[in-house]
C-alpha positions in Angstrom: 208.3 -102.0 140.4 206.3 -104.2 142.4 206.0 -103.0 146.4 205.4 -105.2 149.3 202.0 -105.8 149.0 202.3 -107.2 145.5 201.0 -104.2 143.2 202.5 -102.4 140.6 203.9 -98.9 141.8 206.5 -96.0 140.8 206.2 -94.0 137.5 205.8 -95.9 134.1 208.8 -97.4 132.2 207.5 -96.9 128.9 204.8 -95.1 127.1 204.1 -95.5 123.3 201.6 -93.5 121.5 200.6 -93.0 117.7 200.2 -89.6 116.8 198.4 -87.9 113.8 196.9 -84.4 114.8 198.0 -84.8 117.7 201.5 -84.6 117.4 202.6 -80.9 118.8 200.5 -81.9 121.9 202.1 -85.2 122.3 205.8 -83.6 121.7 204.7 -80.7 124.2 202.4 -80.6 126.8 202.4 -84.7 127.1 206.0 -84.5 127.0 206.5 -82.1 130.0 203.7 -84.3 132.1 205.5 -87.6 131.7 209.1 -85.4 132.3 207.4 -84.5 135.5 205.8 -88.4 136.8 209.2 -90.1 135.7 208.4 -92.0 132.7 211.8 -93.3 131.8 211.1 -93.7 128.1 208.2 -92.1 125.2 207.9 -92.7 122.0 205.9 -91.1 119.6 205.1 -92.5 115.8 203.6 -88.5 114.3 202.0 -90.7 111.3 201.6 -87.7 109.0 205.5 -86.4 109.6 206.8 -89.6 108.9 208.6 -89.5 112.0 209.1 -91.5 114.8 210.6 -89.8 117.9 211.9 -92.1 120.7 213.2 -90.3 124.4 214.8 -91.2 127.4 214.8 -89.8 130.5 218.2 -88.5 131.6 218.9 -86.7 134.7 215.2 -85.0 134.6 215.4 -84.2 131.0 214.4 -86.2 127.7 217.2 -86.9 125.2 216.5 -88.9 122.1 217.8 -92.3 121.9 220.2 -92.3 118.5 219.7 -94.5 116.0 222.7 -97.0 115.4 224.1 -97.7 111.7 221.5 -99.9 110.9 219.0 -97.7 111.4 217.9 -99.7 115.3 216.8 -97.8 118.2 217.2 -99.7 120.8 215.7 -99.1 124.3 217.7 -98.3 127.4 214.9 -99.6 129.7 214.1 -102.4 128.3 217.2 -104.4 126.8 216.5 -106.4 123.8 213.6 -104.1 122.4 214.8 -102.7 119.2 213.2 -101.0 116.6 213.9 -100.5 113.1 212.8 -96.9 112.4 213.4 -97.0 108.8 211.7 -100.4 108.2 208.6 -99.4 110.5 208.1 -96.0 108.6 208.1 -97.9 105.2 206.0 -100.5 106.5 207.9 -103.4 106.2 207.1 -105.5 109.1 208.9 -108.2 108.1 212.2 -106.6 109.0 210.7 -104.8 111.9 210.0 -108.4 113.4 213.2 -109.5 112.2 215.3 -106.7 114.2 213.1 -107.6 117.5 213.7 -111.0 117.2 217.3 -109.9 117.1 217.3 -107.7 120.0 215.4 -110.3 122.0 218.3 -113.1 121.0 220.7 -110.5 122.4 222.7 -110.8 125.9 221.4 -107.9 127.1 218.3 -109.5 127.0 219.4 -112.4 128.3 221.0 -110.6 130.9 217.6 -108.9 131.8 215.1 -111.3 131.7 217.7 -113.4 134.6 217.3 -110.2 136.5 213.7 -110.2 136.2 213.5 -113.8 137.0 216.1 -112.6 140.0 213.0 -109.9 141.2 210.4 -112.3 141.3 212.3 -115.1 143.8 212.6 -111.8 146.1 
């Protein structure tokens, strides 16, 4: 959110980390700290599981985001970012582009960037 004076304030929207030996801190401790400042959304890549773990904040608690028949997750925040878990874990880019370029095409998306534009003019 932007406050009067023009500067960035509130808690985060979305935070995205890579974990490797990391992980049980990241799906802890970090977990309960970004519960507690409002972060809305966290995802976390654990590179060695093979995993990645995407959670929204719901009525002060994080819930994972499902994954759709295609294998998407699609953010909740931010309309229009999807991810294609399957493809990113095999490391095909090509359709991880290809499913953003999707979600960005989408109305949702659309329908929030007008809203952003909306925000600015305010």
């Amino acid at each position: 959110m932007i406050d009067a004076d023009g500067y960035i304030s509130g808690p985060t929207e979305l935070i995205v980390e890579i974990a490797a030996s990391s992980a049980s801190y990241d799906l802890h401790d970090k977990l309960r700290v970004y519960r507690r400042c409002g972060v809305q959304e966290y995802l976390v890549w654990r590179v060695y599981d093979q995993e990645i773990d995407w959670f929204t904040l719901n009525k002060g608690r994080y819930e994972s985001l499902p994954v759709d028949a295609e294998g998407v997750v699609r953010s909740r925040v931010f309309p229009g970012l999807w991810l294609n878990r399957a493809a990113m874990l095999k490391g095909d880019l090509a359709q991880v582009l290809a499913t953003l370029e999707q979600g960005l095409a989408s109305e949702e998306h659309a329908a929030f960037c007008q809203t952003l534009r909306q925000r600015k003019r305010m």
